[in-house]
TISEMAR-638114 format. One record per atom (N, C-alpha, C): residue in three letters; z, x, y; atom name. Coordinates in steps of 0.02 Angstrom, whole numbers, plus 50000, padded with zeros to 5 digits. Layout:
! residues N
residu/zz/xx/yy/atome
ala/Z/X/Y/CA .
...
END
This chain:
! residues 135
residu/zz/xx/yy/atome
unk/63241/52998/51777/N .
unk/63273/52939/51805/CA .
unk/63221/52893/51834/C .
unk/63226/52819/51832/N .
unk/63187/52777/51882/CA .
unk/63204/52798/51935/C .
unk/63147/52777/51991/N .
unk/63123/52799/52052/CA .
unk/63152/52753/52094/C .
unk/63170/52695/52063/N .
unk/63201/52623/52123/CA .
unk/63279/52625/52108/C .
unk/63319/52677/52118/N .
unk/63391/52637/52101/CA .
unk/63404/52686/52168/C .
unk/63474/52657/52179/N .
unk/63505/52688/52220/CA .
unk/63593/52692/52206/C .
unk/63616/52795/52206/N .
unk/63660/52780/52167/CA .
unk/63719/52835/52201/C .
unk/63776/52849/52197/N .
unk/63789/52886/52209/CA .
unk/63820/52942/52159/C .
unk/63795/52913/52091/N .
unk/63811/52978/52028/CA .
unk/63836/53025/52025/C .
unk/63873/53051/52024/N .
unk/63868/53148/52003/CA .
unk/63848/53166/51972/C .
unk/63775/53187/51973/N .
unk/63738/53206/51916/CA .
unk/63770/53273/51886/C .
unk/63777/53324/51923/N .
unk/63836/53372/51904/CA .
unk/63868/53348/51830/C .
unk/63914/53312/51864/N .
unk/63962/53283/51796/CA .
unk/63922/53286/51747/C .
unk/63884/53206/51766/N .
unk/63841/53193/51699/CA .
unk/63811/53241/51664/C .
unk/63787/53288/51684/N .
unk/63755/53327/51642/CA .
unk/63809/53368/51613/C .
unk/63869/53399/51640/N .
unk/63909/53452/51614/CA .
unk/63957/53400/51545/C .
unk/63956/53329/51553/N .
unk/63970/53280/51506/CA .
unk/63920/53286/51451/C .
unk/63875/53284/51470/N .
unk/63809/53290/51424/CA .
unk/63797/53346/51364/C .
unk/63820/53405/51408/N .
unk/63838/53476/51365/CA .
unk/63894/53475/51338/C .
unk/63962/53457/51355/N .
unk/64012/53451/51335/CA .
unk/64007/53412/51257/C .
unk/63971/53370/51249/N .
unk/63977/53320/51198/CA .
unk/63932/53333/51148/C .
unk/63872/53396/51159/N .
unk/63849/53411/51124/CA .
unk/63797/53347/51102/C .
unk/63777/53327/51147/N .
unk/63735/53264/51152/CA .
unk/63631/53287/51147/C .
unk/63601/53274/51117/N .
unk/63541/53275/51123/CA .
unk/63522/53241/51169/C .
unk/63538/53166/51221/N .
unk/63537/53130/51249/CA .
unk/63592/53092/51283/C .
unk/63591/53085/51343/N .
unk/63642/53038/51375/CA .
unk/63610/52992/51426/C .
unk/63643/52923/51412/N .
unk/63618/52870/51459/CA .
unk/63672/52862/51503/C .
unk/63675/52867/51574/N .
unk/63732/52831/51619/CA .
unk/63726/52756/51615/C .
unk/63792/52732/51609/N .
unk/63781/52644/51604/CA .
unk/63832/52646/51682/C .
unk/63802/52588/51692/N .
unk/63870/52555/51740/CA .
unk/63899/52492/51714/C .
unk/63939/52457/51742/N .
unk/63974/52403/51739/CA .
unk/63919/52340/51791/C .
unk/63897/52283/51742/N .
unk/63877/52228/51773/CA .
unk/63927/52150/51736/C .
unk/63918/52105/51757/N .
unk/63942/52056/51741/CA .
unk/63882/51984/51756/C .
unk/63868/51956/51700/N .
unk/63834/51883/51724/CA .
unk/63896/51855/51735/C .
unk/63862/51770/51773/N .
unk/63894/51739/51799/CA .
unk/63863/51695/51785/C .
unk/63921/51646/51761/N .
unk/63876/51554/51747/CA .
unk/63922/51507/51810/C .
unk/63869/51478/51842/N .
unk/63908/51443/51885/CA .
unk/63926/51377/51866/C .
unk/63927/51339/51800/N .
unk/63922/51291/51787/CA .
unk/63988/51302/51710/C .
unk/64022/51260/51684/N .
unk/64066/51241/51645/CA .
unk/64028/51241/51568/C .
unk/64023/51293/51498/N .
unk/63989/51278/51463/CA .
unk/64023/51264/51410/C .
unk/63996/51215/51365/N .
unk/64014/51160/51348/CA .
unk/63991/51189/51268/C .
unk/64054/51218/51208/N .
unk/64023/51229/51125/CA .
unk/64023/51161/51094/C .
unk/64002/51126/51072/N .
unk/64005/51075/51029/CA .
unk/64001/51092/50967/C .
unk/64050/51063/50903/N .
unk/64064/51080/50857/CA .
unk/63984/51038/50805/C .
unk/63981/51084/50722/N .
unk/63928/51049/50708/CA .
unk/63921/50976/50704/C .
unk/63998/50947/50711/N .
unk/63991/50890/50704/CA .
unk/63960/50816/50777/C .
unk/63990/50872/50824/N .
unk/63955/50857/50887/CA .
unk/64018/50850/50929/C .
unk/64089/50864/50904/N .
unk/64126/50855/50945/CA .
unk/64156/50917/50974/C .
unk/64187/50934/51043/N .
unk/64212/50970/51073/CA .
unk/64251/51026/51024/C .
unk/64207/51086/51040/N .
unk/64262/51143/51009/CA .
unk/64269/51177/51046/C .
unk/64247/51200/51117/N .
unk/64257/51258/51170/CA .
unk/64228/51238/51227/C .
unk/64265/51240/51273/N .
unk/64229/51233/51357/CA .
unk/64270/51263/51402/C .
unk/64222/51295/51433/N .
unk/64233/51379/51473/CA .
unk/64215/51370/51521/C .
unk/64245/51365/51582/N .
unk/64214/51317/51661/CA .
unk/64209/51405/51675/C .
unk/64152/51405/51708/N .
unk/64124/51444/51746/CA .
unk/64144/51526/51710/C .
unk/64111/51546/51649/N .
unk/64125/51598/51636/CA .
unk/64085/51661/51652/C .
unk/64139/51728/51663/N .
unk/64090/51809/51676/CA .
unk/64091/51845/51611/C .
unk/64045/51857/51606/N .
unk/64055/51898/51536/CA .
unk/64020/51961/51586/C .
unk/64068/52043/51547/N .
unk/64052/52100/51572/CA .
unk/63994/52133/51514/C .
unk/63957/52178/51543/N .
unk/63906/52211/51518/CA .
unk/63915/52285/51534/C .
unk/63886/52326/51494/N .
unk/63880/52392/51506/CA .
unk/63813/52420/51508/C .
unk/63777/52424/51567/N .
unk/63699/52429/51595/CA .
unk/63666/52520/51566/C .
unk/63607/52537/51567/N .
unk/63580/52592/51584/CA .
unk/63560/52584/51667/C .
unk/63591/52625/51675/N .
unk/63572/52644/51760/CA .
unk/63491/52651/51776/C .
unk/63479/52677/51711/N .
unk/63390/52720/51715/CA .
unk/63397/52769/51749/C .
unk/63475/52833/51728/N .
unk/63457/52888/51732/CA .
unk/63486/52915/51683/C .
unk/63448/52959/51648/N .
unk/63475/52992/51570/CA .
unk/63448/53077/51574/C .
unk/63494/53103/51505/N .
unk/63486/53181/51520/CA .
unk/63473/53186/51448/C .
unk/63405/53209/51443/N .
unk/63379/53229/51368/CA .
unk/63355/53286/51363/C .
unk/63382/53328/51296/N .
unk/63375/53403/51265/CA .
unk/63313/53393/51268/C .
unk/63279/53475/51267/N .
unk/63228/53478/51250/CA .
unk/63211/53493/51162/C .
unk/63267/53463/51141/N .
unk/63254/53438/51058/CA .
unk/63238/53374/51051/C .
unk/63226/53351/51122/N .
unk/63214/53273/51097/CA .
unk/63133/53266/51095/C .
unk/63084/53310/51125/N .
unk/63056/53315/51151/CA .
unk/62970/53289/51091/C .
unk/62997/53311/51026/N .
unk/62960/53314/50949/CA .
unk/62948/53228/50933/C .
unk/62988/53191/50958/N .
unk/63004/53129/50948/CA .
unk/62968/53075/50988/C .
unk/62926/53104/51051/N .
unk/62895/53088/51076/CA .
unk/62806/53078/51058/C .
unk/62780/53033/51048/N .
unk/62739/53044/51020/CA .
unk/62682/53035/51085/C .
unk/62628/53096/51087/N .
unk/62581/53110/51123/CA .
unk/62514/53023/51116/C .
unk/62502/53032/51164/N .
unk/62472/52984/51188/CA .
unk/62468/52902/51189/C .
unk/62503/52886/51199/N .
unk/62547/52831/51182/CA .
unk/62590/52807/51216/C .
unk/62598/52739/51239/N .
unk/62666/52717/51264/CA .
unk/62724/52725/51230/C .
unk/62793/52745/51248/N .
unk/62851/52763/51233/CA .
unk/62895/52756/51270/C .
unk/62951/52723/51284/N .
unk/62988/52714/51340/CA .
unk/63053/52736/51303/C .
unk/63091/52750/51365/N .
unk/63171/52767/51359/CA .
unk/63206/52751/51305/C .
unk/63204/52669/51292/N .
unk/63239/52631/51248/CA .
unk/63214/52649/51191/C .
unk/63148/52677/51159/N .
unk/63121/52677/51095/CA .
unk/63129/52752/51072/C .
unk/63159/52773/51120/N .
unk/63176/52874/51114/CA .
unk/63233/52864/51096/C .
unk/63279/52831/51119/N .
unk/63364/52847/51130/CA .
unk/63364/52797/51049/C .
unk/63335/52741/51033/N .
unk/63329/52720/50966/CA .
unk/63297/52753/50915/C .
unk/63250/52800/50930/N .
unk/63232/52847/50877/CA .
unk/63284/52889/50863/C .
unk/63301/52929/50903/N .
unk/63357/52964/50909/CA .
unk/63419/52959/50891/C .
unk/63436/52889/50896/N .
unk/63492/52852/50846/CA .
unk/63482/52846/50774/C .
unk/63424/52831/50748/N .
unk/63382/52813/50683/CA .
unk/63397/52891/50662/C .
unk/63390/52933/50690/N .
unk/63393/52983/50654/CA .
unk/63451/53027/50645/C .
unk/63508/53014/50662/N .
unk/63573/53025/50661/CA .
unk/63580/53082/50726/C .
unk/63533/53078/50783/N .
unk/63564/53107/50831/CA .
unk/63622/53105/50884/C .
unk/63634/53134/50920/N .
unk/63706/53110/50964/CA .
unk/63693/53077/51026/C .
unk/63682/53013/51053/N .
unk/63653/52972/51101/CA .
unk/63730/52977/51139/C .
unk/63741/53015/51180/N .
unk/63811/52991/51215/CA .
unk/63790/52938/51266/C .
unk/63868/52905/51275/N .
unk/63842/52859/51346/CA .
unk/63897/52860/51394/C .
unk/63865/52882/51456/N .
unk/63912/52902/51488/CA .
unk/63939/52865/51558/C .
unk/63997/52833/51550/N .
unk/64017/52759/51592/CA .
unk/64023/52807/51661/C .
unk/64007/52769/51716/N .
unk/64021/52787/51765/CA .
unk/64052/52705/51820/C .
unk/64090/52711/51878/N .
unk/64101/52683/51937/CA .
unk/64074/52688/51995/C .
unk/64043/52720/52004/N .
unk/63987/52747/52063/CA .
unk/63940/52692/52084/C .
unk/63927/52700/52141/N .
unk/63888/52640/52156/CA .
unk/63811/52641/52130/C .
unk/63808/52611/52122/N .
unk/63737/52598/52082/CA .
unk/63689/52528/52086/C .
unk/63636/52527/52093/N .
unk/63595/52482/52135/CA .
unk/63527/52492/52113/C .
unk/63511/52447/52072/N .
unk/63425/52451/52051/CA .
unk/63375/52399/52090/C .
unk/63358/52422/52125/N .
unk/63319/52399/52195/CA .
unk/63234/52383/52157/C .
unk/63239/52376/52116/N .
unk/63186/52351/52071/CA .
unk/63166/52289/52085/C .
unk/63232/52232/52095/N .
unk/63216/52145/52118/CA .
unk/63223/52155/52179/C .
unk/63203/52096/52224/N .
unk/63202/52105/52285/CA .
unk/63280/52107/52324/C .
unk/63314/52050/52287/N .
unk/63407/52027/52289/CA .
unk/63437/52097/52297/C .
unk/63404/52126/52243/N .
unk/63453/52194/52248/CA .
unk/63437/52235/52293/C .
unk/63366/52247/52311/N .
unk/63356/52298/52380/CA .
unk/63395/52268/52434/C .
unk/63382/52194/52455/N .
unk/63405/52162/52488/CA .
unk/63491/52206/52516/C .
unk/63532/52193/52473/N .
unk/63593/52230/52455/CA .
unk/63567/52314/52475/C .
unk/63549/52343/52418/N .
unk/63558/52418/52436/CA .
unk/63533/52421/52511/C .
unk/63464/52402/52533/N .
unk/63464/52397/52591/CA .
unk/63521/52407/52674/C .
unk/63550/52345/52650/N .
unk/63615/52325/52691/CA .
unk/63659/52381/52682/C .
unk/63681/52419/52607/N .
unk/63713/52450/52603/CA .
unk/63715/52520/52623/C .
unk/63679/52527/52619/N .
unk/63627/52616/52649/CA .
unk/63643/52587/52716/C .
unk/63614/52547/52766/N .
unk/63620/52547/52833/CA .
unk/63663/52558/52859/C .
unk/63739/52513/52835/N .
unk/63811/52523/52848/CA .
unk/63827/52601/52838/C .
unk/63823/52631/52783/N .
unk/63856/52687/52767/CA .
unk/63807/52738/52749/C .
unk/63754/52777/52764/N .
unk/63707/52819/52767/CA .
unk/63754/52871/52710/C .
unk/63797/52916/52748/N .
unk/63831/52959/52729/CA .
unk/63862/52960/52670/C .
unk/63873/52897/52650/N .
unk/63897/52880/52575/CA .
unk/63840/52902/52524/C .
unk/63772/52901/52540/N .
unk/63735/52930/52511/CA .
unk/63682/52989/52503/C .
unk/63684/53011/52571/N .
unk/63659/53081/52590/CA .
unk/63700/53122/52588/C .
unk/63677/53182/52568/N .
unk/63711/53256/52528/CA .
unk/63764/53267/52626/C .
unk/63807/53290/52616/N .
unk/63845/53325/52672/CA .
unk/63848/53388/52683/C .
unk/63821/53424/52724/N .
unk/63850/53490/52736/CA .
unk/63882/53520/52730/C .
END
C-alpha cells in the first residue's frame, strides 16, 4: 500500500474478498467525483449548440493505493527496473489473469496533496478513534 493515505479499510475483508475470487491481484477503489464549476458548453461540428451541462459531477472509481497481490504475481516483475502498480495489474490483465477490484465506502484520504492532508488532518483530530484499532 502507499504510505500517505489515510483509511479506514477492512483489510480483513479485502483480502478474504481477494481469496474468495480467486484473484491473483486486487485493487481497492473508492468512489471520487470531479467537479466543474462552470456550465460546459458541446458545440455541434457545425458550431451550433448541441449540449450544455451547467456545472457538471461526473463519478469515478479511484485505486486507493492499497492492493493484495499473489505471490504468482511475483515472475512478472521484472528485476531491476522501474515497475509500478499500474504496469503489474496491466501485465496481469494482458495475460488473462484475474485483476479483481474491490469497491469499498470507507473513508479514504490520500494525503499525498496538501488539500487533502489539510482534510485528513482535520479529520483524524475530530475523531481519533474512528481510526485507531480499539481494544
Amino acid at each position: 500500500m502507499n504510505g500517505d493515505v489515510l483509511t479506514t479499510l477492512d483489510y480483513n475483508a479485502l483480502i478474504e474478498r481477494h481469496r474468495a475470487e480467486g484473484a491473483h491481484a486486487t485493487i481497492a477503489l473508492a468512489q471520487r467525483e470531479v467537479r466543474i464549476d462552470y456550465g460546459v458548453v458541446v458545440p455541434s461540428d457545425t458550431g451550433f449548440l448541441a449540449q450544455y451541462v451547467e456545472k457538471p459531477v461526473t463519478p469515478y472509481l479511484v485505486s486507493m493505493g492499497i492492493n493484495v497481490i499473489s505471490r504468482e504475481c511475483l515472475p512478472y516483475i521484472p528485476a531491476g527496473q522501474p515497475f509500478d502498480i499500474p504496469q503489474l495489474m496491466m501485465a496481469l490483465l494482458k495475460d488473462g489473469k484475474r485483476v479483481y477490484c474491490y469497491r469499498s465506502d470507507c473513508y479514504w484520504q490520500d494525503i499525498g496533496r496538501f488539500d487533502d492532508y489539510q482534510r485528513a488532518s482535520q479529520d483524524f483530530t475530530e475523531a481519533p478513534s474512528r481510526f485507531l484499532p480499539q481494544d
